[in-house]
C-alpha positions in Angstrom: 4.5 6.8 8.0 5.9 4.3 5.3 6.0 0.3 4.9 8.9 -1.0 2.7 7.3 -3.5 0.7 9.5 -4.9 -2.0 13.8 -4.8 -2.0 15.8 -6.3 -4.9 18.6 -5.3 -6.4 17.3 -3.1 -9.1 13.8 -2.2 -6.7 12.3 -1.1 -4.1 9.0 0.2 -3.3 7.3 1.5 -0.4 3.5 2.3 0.7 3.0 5.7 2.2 0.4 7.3 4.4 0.5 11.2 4.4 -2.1 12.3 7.4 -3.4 15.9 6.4 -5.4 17.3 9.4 -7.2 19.2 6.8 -7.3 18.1 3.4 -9.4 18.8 0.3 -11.2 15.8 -0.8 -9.1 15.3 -4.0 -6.0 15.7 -2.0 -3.5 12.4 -2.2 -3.0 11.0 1.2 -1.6 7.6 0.4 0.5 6.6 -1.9 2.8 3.9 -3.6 6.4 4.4 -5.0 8.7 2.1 -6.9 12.0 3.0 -7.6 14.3 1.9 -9.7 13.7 -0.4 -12.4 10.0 0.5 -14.1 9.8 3.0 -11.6 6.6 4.3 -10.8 4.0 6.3 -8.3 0.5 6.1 -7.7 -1.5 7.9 -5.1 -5.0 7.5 -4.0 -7.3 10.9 -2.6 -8.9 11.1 0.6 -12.3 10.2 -0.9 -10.6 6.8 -2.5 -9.3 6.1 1.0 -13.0 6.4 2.5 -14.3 4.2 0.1 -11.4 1.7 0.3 -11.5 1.4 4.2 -15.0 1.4 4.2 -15.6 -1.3 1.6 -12.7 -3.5 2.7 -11.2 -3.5 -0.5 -7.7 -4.5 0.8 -6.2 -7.8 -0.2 -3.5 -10.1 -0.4 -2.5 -13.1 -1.4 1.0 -15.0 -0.8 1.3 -16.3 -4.0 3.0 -14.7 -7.0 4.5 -15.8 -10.8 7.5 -14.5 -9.0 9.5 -16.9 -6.1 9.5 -15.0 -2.5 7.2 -12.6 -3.5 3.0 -12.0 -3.0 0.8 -9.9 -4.2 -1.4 -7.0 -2.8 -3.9 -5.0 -3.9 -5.3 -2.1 -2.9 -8.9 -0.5 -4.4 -8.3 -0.2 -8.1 -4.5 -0.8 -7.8 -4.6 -4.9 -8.3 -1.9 -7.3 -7.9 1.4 -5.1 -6.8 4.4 -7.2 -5.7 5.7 -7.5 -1.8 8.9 -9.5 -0.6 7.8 -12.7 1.8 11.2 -11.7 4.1 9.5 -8.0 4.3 6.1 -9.0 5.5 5.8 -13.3 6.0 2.1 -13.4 6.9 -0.3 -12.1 4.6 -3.2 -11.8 6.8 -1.2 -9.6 8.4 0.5 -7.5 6.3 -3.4 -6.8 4.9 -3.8 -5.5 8.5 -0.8 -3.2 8.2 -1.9 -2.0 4.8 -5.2 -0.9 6.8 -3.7 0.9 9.3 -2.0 2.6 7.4 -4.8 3.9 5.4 -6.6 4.5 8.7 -3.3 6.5 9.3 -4.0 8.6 6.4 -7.2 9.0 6.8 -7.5 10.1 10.4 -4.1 10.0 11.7 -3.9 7.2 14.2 -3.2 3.7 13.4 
């Protein structure tokens, strides 16, 4: 299960929930790609997850440096960019983020 969160013409990067029915702890069941331009990947384990979705430590804001863009972030991944035509509302696009880590954490959304 993915969410496309930023398109441009030299980007794009997507959040991704990888549901394990039975992973390790340290395995990575979430995680960001951007590619293209400073391309780069980050993943968060299944014990990051817990923590995350327990602590609510999911935000974002609809304001960037950047016009049509927001910014998210995600446990100790601050301040990523999303496109306003991808996801208009940021309360909730936060709720989709959720879900999606619910998704990776258990499966269901």
């Amino acid at each position: 299960m993915k969410i496309l969160v930023l398109e441009n013409s030299v980007q794009t990067a997507y959040l991704i929930g990888c549901y394990n029915q039975s992973p390790k702890i340290e395995d990575v069941i979430f995680k960001y790609s951007l590619q293209g331009k400073n391309a780069t990947e980050w993943g968060l384990n299944f014990r990051q997850v817990s923590v995350i979705l327990a602590g609510s430590d999911v935000k974002v804001t609809s304001k960037s440096k950047y016009s049509s863009t927001g910014m998210f972030t995600i446990g100790c991944y601050k301040n990523w960019l999303y496109n306003h035509n991808l996801h208009q509302n940021a309360s909730i696009f936060e709720d989709e983020i959720i879900k999606l880590l619910q998704f990776s954490l258990y499966g269901i959304s």
